[in-house]
N, C-alpha and C positions, 0 to 999 in steps of 0.2 A: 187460797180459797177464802180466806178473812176477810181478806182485802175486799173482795167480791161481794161477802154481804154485808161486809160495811158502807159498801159503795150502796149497794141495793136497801139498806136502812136509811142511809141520807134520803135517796129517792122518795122512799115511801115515807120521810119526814119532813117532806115538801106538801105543804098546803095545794089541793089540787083543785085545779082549773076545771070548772066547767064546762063540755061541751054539748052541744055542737056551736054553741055562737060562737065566731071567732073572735079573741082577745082586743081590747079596744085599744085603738095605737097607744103607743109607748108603754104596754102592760109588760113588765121587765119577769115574766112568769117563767120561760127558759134559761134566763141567767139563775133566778131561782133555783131552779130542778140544779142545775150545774154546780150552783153554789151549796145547796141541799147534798150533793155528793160526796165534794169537798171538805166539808162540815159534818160530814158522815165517817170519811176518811181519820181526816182527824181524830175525831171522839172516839174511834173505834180502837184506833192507834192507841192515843192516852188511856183509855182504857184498859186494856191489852196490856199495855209497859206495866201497868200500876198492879192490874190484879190479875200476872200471870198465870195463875193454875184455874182458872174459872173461863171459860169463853163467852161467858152469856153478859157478864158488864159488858164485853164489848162491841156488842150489837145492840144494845139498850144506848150504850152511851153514843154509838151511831144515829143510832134514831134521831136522839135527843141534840146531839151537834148538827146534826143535817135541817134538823126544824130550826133552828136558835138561828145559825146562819142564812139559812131561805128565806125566815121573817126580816135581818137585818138588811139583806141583802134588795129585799121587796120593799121595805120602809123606806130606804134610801134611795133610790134607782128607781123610783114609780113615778106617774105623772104630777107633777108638780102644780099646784094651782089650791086655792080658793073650797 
Protein backbone atom coordinates (compact mmCIF):
# COMPACT_ATOMS: atom_id res chain seq x y z
CA UNK A 1 0.00 0.00 0.00
CA UNK A 2 3.27 2.56 0.38
CA UNK A 3 4.27 1.83 -2.55
CA UNK A 4 0.94 2.92 -4.05
CA UNK A 5 0.93 6.43 -2.57
CA UNK A 6 4.23 6.87 -3.12
CA UNK A 7 3.62 6.21 -6.67
CA UNK A 8 0.30 8.48 -6.46
CA UNK A 9 2.72 11.49 -4.55
CA UNK A 10 5.19 11.25 -7.58
CA UNK A 11 2.03 11.80 -9.79
CA UNK A 12 0.66 14.50 -7.99
CA UNK A 13 4.50 16.06 -7.97
CA UNK A 14 4.29 16.38 -11.50
CA UNK A 15 3.78 19.98 -12.68
CA UNK A 16 0.45 19.71 -14.54
CA UNK A 17 -0.43 20.17 -18.07
CA UNK A 18 -3.03 22.16 -19.08
CA UNK A 19 -5.93 21.08 -20.85
CA UNK A 20 -7.84 20.92 -23.33
CA UNK A 21 -5.10 22.38 -25.84
CA UNK A 22 -3.16 19.45 -26.78
CA UNK A 23 0.67 19.51 -25.82
CA UNK A 24 2.85 21.12 -28.59
CA UNK A 25 5.02 18.45 -30.40
CA UNK A 26 7.93 17.16 -28.53
CA UNK A 27 6.34 18.49 -24.99
CA UNK A 28 8.04 15.46 -23.11
CA UNK A 29 4.95 16.09 -20.28
CA UNK A 30 4.25 11.88 -20.03
CA UNK A 31 7.78 10.95 -19.75
CA UNK A 32 7.37 13.56 -16.94
CA UNK A 33 4.29 12.10 -15.11
CA UNK A 34 6.26 8.61 -15.50
CA UNK A 35 9.46 10.08 -14.38
CA UNK A 36 7.29 12.05 -11.48
CA UNK A 37 6.49 8.35 -10.37
CA UNK A 38 9.61 7.00 -10.36
CA UNK A 39 10.97 9.81 -8.37
CA UNK A 40 8.23 9.35 -6.10
CA UNK A 41 9.11 5.75 -5.75
CA UNK A 42 12.28 6.52 -4.80
CA UNK A 43 11.93 9.34 -2.24
CA UNK A 44 9.23 7.46 -0.67
CA UNK A 45 11.55 4.45 -0.42
CA UNK A 46 14.64 6.53 0.99
CA UNK A 47 12.36 8.00 3.17
CA UNK A 48 10.78 4.93 4.50
CA UNK A 49 14.52 3.20 5.04
CA UNK A 50 15.59 6.33 7.02
CA UNK A 51 12.67 7.19 9.14
CA UNK A 52 11.02 3.73 9.84
CA UNK A 53 8.50 4.49 12.63
CA UNK A 54 6.82 7.66 11.03
CA UNK A 55 5.02 7.05 7.43
CA UNK A 56 4.36 10.51 6.69
CA UNK A 57 8.31 11.45 5.67
CA UNK A 58 7.48 9.16 3.17
CA UNK A 59 4.92 10.48 1.24
CA UNK A 60 6.27 14.16 1.69
CA UNK A 61 9.53 12.88 0.36
CA UNK A 62 7.57 11.22 -2.50
CA UNK A 63 6.08 14.25 -3.46
CA UNK A 64 9.27 16.00 -3.22
CA UNK A 65 11.31 13.26 -5.57
CA UNK A 66 8.54 13.01 -7.97
CA UNK A 67 8.58 16.89 -8.55
CA UNK A 68 12.59 17.19 -8.47
CA UNK A 69 12.73 14.24 -11.09
CA UNK A 70 9.64 15.51 -13.57
CA UNK A 71 11.41 18.97 -13.58
CA UNK A 72 14.76 17.29 -14.53
CA UNK A 73 13.41 15.11 -16.62
CA UNK A 74 11.24 18.07 -18.44
CA UNK A 75 14.50 20.38 -18.47
CA UNK A 76 16.36 17.88 -20.40
CA UNK A 77 13.99 16.07 -22.80
CA UNK A 78 11.86 19.34 -23.92
CA UNK A 79 12.13 21.18 -27.23
CA UNK A 80 15.22 22.33 -27.80
CA UNK A 81 15.70 25.69 -29.55
CA UNK A 82 16.31 29.41 -29.20
Amino acid sequence: MAYLLWALGGWCGTPWRHWPPPPPPGDPWLVSRIAGVLGGLGGGYLAASTFASDPMPGLVCAIIGGRVVSDLVGRFSGPKGG
